[in-house]
N, C-alpha and C positions, 0 to 999 in steps of 0.2 A: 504494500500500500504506500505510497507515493503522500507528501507532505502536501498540504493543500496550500495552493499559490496564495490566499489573502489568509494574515493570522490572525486567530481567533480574539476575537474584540472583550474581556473580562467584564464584568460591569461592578462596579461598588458601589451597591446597594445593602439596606437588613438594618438592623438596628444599632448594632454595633458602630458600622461606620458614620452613623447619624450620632451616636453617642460620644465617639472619638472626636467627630468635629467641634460641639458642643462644649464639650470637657475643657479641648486643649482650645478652642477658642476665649476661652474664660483664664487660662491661665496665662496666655497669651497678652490679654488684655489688662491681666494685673502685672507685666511686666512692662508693658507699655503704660502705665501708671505710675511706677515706679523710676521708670525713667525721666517721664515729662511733668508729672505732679508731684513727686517725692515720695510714693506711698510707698515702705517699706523699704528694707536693704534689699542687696543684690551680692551672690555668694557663686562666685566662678569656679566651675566644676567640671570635669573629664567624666565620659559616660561610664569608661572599663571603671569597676569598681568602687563606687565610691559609695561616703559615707553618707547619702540626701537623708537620711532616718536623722541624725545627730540636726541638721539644715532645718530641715522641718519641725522639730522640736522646737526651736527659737523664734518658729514663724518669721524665717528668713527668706527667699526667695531663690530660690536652685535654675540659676545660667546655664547652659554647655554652651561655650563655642562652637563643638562638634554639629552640634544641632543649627546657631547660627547661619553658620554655612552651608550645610548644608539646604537650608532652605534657599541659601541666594542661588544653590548648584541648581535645585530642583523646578525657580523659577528662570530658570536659565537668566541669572544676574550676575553668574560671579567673576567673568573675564576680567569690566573695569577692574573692581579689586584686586584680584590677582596683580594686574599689571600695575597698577597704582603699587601694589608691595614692593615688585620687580624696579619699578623706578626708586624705590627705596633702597637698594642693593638687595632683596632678597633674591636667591638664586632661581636660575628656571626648573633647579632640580630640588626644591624648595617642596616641603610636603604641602598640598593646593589647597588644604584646608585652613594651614598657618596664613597662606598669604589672601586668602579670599576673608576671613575673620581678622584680619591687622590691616585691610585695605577700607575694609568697613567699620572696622574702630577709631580705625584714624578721620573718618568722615561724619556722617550725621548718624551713625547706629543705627541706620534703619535697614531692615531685612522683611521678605511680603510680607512675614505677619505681624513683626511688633518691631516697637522700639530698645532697644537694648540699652538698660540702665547702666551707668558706670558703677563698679565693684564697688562695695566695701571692705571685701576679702576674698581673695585670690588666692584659691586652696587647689594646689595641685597634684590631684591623687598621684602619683607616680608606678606606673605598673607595665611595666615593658617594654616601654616607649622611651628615646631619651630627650626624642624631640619632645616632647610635653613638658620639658623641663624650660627648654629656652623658649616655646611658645608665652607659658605662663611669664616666666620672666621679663620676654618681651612687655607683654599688656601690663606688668608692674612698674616698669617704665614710663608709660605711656598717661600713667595717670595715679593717685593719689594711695588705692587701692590697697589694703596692708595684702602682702605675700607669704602664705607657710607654703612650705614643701613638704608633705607627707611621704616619708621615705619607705616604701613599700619592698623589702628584700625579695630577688628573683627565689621562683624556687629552686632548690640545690640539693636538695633530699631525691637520692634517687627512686625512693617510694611517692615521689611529686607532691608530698603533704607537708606544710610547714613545723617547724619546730616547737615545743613551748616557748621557747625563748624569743622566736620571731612574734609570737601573737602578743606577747606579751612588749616587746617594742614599740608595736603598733599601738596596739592600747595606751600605751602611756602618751604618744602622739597626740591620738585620739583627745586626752584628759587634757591636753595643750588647747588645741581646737576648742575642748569646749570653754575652756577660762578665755579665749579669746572672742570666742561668741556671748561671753556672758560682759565682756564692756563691751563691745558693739550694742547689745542691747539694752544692757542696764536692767538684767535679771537675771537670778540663777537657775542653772536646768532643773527642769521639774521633770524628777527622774521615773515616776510614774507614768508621764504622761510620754518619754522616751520607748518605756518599757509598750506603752500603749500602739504608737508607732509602730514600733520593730514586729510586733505580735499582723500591725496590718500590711506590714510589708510581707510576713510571711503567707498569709494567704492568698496574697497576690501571687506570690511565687507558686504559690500550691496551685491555683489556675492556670497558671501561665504554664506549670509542667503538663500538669492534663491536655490541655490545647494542644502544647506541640508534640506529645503522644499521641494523639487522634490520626498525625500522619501516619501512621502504621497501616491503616486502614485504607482498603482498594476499592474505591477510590482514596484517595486524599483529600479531604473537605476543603481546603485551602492550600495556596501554595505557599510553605515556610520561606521561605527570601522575600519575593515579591510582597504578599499581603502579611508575614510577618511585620513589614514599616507600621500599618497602621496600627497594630499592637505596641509594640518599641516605643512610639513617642508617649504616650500613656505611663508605662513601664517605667521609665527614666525618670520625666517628670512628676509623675503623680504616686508612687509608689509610696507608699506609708500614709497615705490620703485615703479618707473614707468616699471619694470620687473615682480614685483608682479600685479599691475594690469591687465596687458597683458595675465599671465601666469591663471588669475580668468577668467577673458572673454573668454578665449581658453577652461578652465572647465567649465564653463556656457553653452557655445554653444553646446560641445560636452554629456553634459550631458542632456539638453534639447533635443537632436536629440536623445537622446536614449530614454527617455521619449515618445516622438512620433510613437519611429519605434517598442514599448511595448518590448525593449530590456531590460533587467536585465542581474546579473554577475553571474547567474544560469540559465541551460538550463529551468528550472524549480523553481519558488518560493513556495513554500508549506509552511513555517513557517515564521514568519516576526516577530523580537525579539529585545528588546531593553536590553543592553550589560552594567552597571556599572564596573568602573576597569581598568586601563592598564591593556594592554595587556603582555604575556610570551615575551619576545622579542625573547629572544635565541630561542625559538623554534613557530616563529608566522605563519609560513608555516601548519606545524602540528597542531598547534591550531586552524586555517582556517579549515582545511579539514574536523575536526571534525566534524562540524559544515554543512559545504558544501555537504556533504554527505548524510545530511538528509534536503537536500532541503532549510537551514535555513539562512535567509538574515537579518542579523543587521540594521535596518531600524531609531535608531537611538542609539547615546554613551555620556555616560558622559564624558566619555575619552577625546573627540571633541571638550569638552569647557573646559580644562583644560585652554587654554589662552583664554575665550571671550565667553562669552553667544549670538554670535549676534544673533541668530535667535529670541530670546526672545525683539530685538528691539533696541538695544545698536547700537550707532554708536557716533564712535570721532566728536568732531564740530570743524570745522577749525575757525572758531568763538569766541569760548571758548578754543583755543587749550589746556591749563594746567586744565583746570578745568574737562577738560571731559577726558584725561588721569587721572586726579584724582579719576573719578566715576569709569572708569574701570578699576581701581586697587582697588577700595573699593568694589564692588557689582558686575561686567559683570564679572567674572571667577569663577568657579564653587570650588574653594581652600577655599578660602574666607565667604564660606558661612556654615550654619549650615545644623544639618542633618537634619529639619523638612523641611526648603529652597531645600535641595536634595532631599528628597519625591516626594515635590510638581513640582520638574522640571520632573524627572520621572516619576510620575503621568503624565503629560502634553503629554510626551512623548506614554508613553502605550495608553493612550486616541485619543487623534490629529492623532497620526502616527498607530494608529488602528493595537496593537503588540498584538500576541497573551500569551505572554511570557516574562518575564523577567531572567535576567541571571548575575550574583553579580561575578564579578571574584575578589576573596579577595589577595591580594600582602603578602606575608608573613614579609616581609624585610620592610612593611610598615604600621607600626604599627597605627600612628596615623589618617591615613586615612581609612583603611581599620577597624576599633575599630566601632562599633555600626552597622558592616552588619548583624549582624545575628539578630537583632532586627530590619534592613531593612527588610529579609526576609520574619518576621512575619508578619508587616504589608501589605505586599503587598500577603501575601499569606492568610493571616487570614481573616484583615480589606478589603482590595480590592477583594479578591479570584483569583488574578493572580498568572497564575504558577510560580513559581519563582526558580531558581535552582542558591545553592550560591557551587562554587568550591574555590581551593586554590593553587596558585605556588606561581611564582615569576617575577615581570617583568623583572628582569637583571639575576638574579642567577642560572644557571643553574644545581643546585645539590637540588633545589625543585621544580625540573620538574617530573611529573611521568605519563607521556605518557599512562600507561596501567589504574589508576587508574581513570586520568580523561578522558579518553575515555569512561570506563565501566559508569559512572556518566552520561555525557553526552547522553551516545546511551539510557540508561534506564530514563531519564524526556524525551526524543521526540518518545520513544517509548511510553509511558505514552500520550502525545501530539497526537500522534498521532490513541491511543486508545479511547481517547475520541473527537477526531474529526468521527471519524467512528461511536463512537456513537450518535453523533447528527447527523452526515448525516441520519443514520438510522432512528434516531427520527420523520427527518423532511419528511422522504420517506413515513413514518409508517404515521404520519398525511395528509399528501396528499393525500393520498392512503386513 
């Protein structure tokens, strides 16, 4: 069966996404209030791991840059900025997210959805990334903003689990952080209502694992990359909010009933692939279709646990509330971890979530993430014999998109895919027969 020439058009519709817009447009608008009326502080934060439970407690207001920019990628806004950085000296090999969010901070903070308040504190989780360290540093420059570094040890334990001694580093960090949120605000943590937090972040995680468990199921109710996004921004932002729970329970339900009624986000599943790599933003419609067109459903992403491994069992303890923020900034984010740690989650993935396929999207602007995929490929194409297909743009930058090349990539491995599905069907006809 041959790929159908127009690809298959998704639609997002249900409740959920009506509730996702709702949500995040109200948080949106209190950061846009914050900006241009003064209402509340502003707390710049990295998505991999961090501590928003401890944020939220202060009723302080939780930034990403990540998020930022990526919104200017997604309304296809971020070139100016970038360049605007580039004439600043930054490099062209520059990771496109530093210079699309320092082109826009150095300008009017505005991005499509809100305005983007200047910092009160500039808390840089640090976790695998070293650029995250002079990013932050950067925007400490740039304006008044007090700067901690949260020093987050790689892991080093070759059982991939951190130390007592490493959580306990953390923690004490942590007890910094919060005597620094206590004069920004001019109150002390109210450690009940932390504990109260942590207990609702964890059921958030407890939905959010359920959800991306329902992938297992043929069909697949939704595709984990793609429509994982409109889950993510909720997740990040709203996590320890009695809005973010609400807004998990409304994707649970509605994702179970699809489950039931063997609905998926293709009239047809034919391919079921699991996807390492953000995604192009500037052009994530187009990269959809690619894909969509030949029947093929992201079933699960590394991308997904950029902030939190919970399917793999993680969940905050309102119990332990600092110490188990501590573990999931040491170990539950996929930043954080080595590349034999990545394997083996992908392995899990191809396995468990029964992918016929793997699919390595390399960032060019992201050097040190994306550095040791093409030694992922081998092993997963040599040592395992999954198919595996490594392509290459950009998640923010739009002048390393090329539309025609990775299409022709793309259409030729699920043609491939699909020649040797054909011959095992045949195989299996020929031996029945």
């Amino acid at each position: 069966m041959a790929a159908t020439t127009v690809a298959e058009k998704t639609q997002y519709q249900g409740q959920m996404h009506l509730l996702q817009k709702e949500l995040m447009g109200r948080y949106f608008e209190r950061v846009t209030r914050a900006a241009e009326q003064g209402e509340g502080k502003a707390v710049y934060m990295l998505i991999s791991g961090n501590p928003v439970e401890l944020i939220q407690a202060f009723d302080l207001i939780p930034i990403y840059p990540e998020i930022d920019a990526l919104q200017l990628a997604v309304k296809k806004s971020a070139l100016p900025f970038i360049q605007k950085a580039e004439e600043l000296g930054y490099s062209m090999d520059n990771c496109a997210y530093v210079k699309a969010d320092v082109g826009m901070f150095l300008g009017d903070r505005k991005t499509p959805f809100a305005t983007i308040p200047l910092p009160s504190l500039i808390l840089c989780n640090y976790v695998g990334c070293n650029v995250y360290l002079q990013w932050f540093e950067h925007l400490a420059e740039y304006c008044d903003g007090q700067l901690y570094n949260l020093d987050i040890p790689f892991l080093r334990d070759p059982s991939g689990h951190p130390s007592p001694e490493d959580i306990s580093y953390v923690v004490r960090q942590l007890e910094e952080v919060i005597e620094i949120c206590e004069r920004l605000t001019g109150k002390k943590l109210d450690y009940a209502r932390l504990k109260q937090i942590v207990s609702r972040s964890s059921e958030t995680e407890e939905m959010w694992s359920r959800i991306k468990g329902l992938t297992k199921n043929l069909p697949s109710p939704f595709d984990a990359y793609f429509d994982s996004v409109t889950m993510m921004a909720p997740l990040y932002c709203l996590r320890g909010t009695e809005e973010g729970v609400r807004f998990f329970e409304t994707a649970l339900k509605e994702m179970e009933e699809k489950v039931r009624m063997g609905a998926g986000p293709l009239p047809e599943e034919r391919f079921r692939f699991i996807i390492e790599g953000p995604p192009p933003w500037p052009y994530l419609r187009t990269f959809r279709d690619m894909f969509s067109k030949w029947g093929a459903v992201a079933v699960a992403s590394t991308y997904s646990t950029v902030g939190g491994l919970w399917e793999f069992g993680f969940r905050h303890d309102s119990n332990h509330p600092l110490e188990s923020i501590a573990d999931h900034m040491l170990q539950w984010n996929v930043t954080n971890r080595n590349f034999l740690q990545r394997y083996q989650q992908i392995r899990r993935y191809v396995e468990e979530w029964h992918a016929d396929a793997l699919v390595i999207h390399s960032v060019k602007s992201c050097r040190l993430f994306s550095a040791g995929q093409g030694d992922m490929r081998e092993y997963f194409t040599k040592d395992l014999n999954v198919p595996t297909l490594l392509i290459e743009s950009d998640l923010e930058d739009p002048r390393y998109f090329s539309e025609a090349q990775l299409k022709n990539r793309i259409d030729a491995f699920f043609e491939s895919l699909e020649h040797k599905k054909m011959l095992r069907a045949g195989a299996e006809a020929g031996g029945v027969a």
